[in-house]
C-alpha positions in Angstrom: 90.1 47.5 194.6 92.3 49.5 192.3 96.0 49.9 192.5 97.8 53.0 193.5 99.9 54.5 190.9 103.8 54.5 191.3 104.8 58.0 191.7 108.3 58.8 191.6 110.3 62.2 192.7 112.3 64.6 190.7 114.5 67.4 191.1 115.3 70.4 189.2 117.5 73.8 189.9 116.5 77.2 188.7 119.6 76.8 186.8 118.4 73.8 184.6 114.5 74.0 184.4 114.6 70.6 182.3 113.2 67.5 183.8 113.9 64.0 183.2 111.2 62.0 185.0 112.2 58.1 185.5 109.8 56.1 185.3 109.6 52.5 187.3 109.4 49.9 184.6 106.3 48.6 184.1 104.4 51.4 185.5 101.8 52.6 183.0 102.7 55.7 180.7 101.1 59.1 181.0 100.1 60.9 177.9 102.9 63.5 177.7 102.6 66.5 179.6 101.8 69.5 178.1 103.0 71.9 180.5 106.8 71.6 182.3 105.3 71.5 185.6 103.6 68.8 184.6 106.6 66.8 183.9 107.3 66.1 188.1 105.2 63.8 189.8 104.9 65.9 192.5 102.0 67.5 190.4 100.4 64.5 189.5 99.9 63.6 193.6 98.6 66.9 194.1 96.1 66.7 191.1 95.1 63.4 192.4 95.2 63.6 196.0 92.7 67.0 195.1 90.7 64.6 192.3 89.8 62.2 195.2 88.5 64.3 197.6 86.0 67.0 195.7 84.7 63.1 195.0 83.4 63.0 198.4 79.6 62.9 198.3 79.0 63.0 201.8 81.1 66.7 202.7 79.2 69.8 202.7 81.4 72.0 200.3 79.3 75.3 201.5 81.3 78.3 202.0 82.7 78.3 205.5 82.3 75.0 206.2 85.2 71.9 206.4 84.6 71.1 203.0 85.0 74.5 201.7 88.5 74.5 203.5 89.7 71.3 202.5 88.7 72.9 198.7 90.5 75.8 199.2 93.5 74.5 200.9 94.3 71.2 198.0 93.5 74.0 195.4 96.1 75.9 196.8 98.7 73.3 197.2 98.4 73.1 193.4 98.4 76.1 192.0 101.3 77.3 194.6 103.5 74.4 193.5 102.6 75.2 189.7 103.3 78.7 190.3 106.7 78.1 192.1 107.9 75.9 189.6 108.5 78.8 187.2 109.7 81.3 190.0 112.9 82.3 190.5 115.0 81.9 193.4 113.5 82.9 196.8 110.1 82.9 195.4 110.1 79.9 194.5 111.0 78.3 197.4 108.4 80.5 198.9 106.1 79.1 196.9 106.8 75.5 197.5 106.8 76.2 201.1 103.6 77.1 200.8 102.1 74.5 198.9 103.4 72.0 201.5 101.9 74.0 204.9 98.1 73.7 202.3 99.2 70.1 202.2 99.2 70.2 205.9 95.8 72.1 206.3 93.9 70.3 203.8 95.2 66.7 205.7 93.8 68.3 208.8 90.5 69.2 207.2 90.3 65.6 205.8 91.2 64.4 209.8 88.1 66.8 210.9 85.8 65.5 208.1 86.9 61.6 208.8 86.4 62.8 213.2 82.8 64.4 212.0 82.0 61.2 210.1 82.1 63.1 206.7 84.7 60.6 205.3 85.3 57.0 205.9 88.8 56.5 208.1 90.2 54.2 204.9 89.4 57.3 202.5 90.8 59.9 203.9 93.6 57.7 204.7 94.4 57.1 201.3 94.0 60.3 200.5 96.1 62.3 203.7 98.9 59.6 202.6 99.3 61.6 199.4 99.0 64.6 201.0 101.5 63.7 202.9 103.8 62.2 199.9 103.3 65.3 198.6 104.9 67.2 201.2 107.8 64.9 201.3 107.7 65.6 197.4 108.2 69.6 198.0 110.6 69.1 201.0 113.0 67.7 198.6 112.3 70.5 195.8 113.2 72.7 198.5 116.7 71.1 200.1 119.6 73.2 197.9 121.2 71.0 195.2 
């Protein structure tokens, strides 16, 4: 049984585009980012939360099907947040509302994959908890500063 990673939030205006991230002590060290989104650990849950389930063997990932929306949805929740990080004003938050309502739509898919048997109940709790982190994540990107 492997540990969860710490994940902690950040904030940033479109005045000041600079992160710090805080890191818990102890908690293991990322590689620095490359990328300024990067830098928020609100990407990090996303890429992991969409890391863990294209793992699952037992979905159909054929076009139309669950899988394909689940796909679709946690690819979207990335690359929306990614591309609202480095949008101004309204779009931003556009953006970052929509990257939380895929949240929302690719923790339902999980629900329907996990009610079809697809995904074991402990799985696709684990991963519609970061789903769901990750919303909390972009709610507070989104509250003004």
């Amino acid at each position: 049984m492997s540990s969860s990673p710490t994940y902690v939030s950040a904030t940033m205006t479109d005045r000041d585009p600079h992160v710090t991230l805080v890191r818990p002590e102890g908690s293991e060290q990322r590689e620095q980012a490359q990328l300024p989104h990067e830098q928020l650990d609100t990407y990090d849950v996303l890429e992991d939360a969409y890391r863990s389930a294209m793992s699952w063997q037992g979905v159909s990932w054929a076009k139309g099907s669950t899988g394909d929306q689940l796909q679709r949805s946690a690819s979207s929740a990335v690359l929306r947040y990614t591309e609202g990080y480095y949008a101004d004003g309204g779009n931003k938050t556009s953006l970052w509302k929509g990257a939380r309502a895929s949240c929302g739509e690719a923790a339902a898919a999980i629900q329907l994959l996990t009610i079809d048997g697809k995904v074991s109940k402990d799985e696709a709790a684990r991963v519609r908890a970061l789903f769901g982190r990750a919303m909390q994540m972009l709610a507070r990107l989104l509250r003004p500063h």
